[in-house]
N, C-alpha and C positions, 0 to 999 in steps of 0.2 A: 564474333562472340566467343570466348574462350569458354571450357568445358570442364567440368570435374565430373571424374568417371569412378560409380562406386564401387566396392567392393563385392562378391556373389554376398545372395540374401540381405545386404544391407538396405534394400530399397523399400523394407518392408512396413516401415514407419512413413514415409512418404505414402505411401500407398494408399495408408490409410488419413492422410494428409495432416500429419502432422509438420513443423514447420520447423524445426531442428534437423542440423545435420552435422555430425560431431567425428572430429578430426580422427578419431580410429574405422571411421566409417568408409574414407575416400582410399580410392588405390591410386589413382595420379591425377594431373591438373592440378591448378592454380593459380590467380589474377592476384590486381593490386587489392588495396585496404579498399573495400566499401563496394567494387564491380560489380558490374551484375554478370552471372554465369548461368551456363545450361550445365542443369544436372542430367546425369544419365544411369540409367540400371548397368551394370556388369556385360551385360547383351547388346548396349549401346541405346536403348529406347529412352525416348525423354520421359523426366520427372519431373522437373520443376524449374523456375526461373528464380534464383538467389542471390544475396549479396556475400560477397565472400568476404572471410576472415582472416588474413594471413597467421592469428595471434593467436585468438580465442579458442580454447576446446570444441567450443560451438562454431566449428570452421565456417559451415556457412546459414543463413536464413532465408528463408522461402517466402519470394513476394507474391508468386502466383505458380498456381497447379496444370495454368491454361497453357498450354503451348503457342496460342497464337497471339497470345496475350504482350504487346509491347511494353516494355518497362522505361517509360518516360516521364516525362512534364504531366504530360492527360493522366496516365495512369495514378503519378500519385493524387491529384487534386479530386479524381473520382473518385479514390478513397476515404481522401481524409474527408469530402464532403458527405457519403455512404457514415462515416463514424460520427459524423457529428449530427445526422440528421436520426440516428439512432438514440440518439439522449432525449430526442423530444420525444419517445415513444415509453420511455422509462420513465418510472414514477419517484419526481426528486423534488427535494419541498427545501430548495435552497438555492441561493445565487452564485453556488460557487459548487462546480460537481469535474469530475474526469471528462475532457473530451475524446481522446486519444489513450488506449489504453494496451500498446504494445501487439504481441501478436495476437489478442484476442480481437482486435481490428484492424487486422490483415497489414503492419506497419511494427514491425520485430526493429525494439530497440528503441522506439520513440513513444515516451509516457505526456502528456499533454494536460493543465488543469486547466480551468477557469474560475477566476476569482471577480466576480462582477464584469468591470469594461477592462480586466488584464488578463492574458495568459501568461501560463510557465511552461515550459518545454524542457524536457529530459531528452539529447539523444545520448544514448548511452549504446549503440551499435556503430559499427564501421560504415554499414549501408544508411542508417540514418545519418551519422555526420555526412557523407559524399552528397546526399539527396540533400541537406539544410536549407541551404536556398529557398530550393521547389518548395520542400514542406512550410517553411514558416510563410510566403508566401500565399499557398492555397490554403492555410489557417487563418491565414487574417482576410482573406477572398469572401471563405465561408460564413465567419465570425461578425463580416463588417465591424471587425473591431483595430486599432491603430498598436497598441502596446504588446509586445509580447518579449517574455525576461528569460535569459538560460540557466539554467541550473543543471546544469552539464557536470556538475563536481561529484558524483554517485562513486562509489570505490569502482564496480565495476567497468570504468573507460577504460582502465588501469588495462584489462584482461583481454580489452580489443587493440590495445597501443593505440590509447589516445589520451591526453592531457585533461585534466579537470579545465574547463572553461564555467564561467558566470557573468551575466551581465546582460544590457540590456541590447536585444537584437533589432525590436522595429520602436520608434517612440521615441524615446531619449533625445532628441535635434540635433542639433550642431552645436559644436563646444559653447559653452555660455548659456546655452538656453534650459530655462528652468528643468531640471529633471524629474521626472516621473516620480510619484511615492513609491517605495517598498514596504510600508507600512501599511497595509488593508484592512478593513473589518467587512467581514463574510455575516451572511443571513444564515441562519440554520434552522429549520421548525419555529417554534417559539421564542429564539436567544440569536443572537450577535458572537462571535468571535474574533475577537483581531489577530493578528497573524503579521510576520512578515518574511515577504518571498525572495530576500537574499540568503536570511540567516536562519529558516525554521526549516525542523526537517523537511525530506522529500522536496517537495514544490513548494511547501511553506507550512503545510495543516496534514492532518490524516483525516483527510475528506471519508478513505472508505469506513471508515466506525460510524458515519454520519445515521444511518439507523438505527446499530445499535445503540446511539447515545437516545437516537428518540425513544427506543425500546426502553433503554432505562429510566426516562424519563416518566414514561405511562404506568411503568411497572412500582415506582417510588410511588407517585400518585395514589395507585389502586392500593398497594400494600400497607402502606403507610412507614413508610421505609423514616425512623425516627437518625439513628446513629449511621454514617456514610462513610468507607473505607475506599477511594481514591487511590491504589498503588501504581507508578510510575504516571504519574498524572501529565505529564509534559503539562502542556500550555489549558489546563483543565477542562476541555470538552466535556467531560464525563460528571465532572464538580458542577459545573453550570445547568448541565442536564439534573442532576439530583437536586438542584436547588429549585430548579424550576418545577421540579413533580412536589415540592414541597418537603423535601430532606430539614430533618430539627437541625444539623449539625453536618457539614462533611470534612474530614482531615483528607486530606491529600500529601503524597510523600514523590517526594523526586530528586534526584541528584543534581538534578542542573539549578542553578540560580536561578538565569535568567529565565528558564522557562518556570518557574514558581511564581518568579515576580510579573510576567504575563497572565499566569492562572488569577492573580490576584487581582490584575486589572481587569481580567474578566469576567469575573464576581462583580466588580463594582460598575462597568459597561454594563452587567444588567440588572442593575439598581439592588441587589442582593446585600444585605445590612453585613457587615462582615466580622460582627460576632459569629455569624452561622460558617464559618469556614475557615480553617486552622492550617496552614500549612510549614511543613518538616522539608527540610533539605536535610535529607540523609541515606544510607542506601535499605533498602527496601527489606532484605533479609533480616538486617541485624534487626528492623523499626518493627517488622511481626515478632520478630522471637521477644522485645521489648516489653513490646502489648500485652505478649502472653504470659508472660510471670508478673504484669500488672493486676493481669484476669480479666484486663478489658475485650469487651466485646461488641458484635457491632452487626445492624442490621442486613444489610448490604456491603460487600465487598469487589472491589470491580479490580481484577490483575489484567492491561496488559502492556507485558512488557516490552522491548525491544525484541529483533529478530534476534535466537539463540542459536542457530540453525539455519546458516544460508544455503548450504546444498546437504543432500543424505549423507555426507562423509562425515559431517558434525553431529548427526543425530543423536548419539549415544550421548554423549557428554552435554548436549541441551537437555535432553531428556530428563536426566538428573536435575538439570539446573530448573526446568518449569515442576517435575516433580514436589520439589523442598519448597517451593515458593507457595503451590496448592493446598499441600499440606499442613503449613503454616495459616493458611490463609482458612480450611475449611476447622481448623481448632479454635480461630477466633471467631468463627460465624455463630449469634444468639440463634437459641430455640428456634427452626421456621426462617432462618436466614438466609438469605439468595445471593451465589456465589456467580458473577460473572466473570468468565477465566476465557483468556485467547491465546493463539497463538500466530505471529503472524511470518513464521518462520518456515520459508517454501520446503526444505529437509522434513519437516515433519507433517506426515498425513494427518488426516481427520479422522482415521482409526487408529492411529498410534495415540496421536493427544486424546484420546475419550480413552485411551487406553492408562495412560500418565493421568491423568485426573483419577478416574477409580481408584488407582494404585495409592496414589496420593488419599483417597478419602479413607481406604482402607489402614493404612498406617494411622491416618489421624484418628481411626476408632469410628467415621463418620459415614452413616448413608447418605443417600438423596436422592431425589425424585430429578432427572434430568428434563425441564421442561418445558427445552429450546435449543437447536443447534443454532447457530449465528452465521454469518458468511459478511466478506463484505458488499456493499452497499451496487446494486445494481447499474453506475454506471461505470464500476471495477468488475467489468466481464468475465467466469469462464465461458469458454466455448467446448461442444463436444468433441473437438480435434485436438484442445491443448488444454488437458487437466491440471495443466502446471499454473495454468491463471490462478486458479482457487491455491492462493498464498494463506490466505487472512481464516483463521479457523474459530470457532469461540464456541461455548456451551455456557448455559444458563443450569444454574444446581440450586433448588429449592434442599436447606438442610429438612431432615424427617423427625 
């Protein structure tokens, strides 16, 4: 077993079992893409058993803390069946939820959905590619399911030197034989979602909003949320959910076509008459500052946008960009309006972004009654060892 041996005091994240270990952190050693290695303190004591990185800043990831703990065939199948027997303990009111959710289930680098009878697989780590086999494998062991799709094309392989890979890994037959849909429609709460898991973000859908879209659902309902503001709507989860609590109206705005032309199909997948929903391919700044010297206004407003902010070196300059977006967003909100704002950019904390929102309310001349933090949806894990789970941030603002 080769060894990386760290540097004095570097051992002190480990210690506390965190699962990163980052390339200014080692003083020597080294293996191939993907190994597993014994870490060690500066004193020579072990810390952990890893897959090493020869590329990544994040040199290597931590599969166990156990030192007697073998890193095999058993070991990963006892995981991934530990992760997946975890989602039956979580309260999810849909057919299509996370099973595998990185290192918040002890598996750094490998994201895993379920979309009814298919999954999707992300490995986007050295150690998850080397391990592939095993895992898809003791996925479909667990699952008793047959189909499972790669969507391996994430920017980050790029950072572990590996190649975008997509396509279908277990299912698909032998050349000629019928192939599998990529086309699905997901259950969610009360509504249906189609989706498709070659060409939609992530693994196909953003399963983790899957609450807050019910949140918004309940909350249109009770309030009686008449006028609906939709910004970056992708494939309209959040449109469908407003329609469903009973929205008079929802515009939805987004850049992409194709995904407007999916929103729209899934307005009519749930029999939703489709005067009640307007949709703008346009980009989202210029379409508020538009509204606003209209003087239109609007009862509910839901921003969230893409990630602005993929690590704290971008923060400054997202910052600004979710700032002008809030801002915009909290001068269109009528009398009593409910602003739901996210951010799902890991660079910025949950005190920073409540801190950009206020900033943003206060430019706009606006209070409000903040009268919900969001998170995503509990079978997108954090863990108390790796606060960097908690990516996906969002607050609820009642205007005053």
């Amino acid at each position: 077993m080769k060894t990386i041996r760290l540097r004095p005091g570097k051992e002190r994240s480990l210690l506390r079992r965190h699962p990163w270990i980052f390339e200014s952190a080692i003083a020597r050693g080294g293996a191939d893409a993907g190994e597993t290695v014994r870490v060690e303190s500066d004193a020579g004591e072990f810390l952990a058993w890893a897959a090493f990185s020869p590329t990544s800043k994040i040199r290597a990831r931590v599969w166990s803390f156990d030192q007697a703990q073998r890193i095999d065939a058993s070991f990963f199948i006892a995981t991934v069946s530990a992760s997946i027997r975890a989602r039956a303990r979580f309260d999810i009111n849909s057919d299509a939820f996370r099973l595998v959710h990185g290192e918040s289930d002890g598996l750094p680098g490998l994201i895993v959905d379920r979309y009814g009878d298919t999954l999707v697989a992300q490995f986007l780590s050295s150690g998850a590619e080397r391990w592939k086999a095993v895992l898809v494998d003791a996925l479909l062991a667990a699952t008793g399911l047959s189909l499972l799709y790669e969507r391996s094309d994430a920017s980050s392989r790029a950072l572990e030197g590996l190649p975008e890979v997509t396509g279908w890994l277990r299912g698909a037959g032998p050349v000629g034989a019928p192939v599998p849909p990529v086309e699905l429609v997901l259950r969610e709460h009360d509504w249906r979602l189609a989706l498709n898991i070659a060409t939609g973000h992530k693994t196909g859908f953003y399963l983790d909003q899957r609450d807050s879209r019910r949140k918004f659902a309940d909350d249109t309902r009770r309030l009686g949320f008449e006028r609906v503001l939709n910004c970056f709507c992708y494939t309209g989860g959040f449109t469908v959910a407003a329609l469903t609590g009973g929205a008079g109206h929802v515009t939805s705005i987004d850049s992409s076509g194709p995904a407007l032309a999916q929103a729209a199909a899934n307005v009519a997948l749930n029999g939703f008459d489709a005067q009640r929903a307007s949709f703008l391919d346009a980009d989202v700044n210029a379409s508020l500052r538009q509204f606003d010297r209209e003087g239109q206004r609007f009862d509910a407003i839901v921003l969230d946008p893409p990630k602005f902010a993929p690590t704290v070196a971008h923060a400054e300059r997202a910052a600004r960009a979710y700032k002008d977006i809030n801002r915009l967003a909290f001068k269109l909100l009528a009398p009593d309006g409910v602003l739901f704002t996210y951010s799902c950019s890991g660079g910025i904390s949950a005190d920073l972004f409540h801190k950009i929102v206020a900033s943003a309310g206060s430019d706009a001349g606006v209070d409000g009654f903040i009268t919900e933090r969001l998170g995503g949806a509990p079978d997108h894990p954090m863990t108390l060892n790796f606060p960097e789970g908690e990516y996906l941030k969002g607050l609820v603002v009642m205007r005053r």
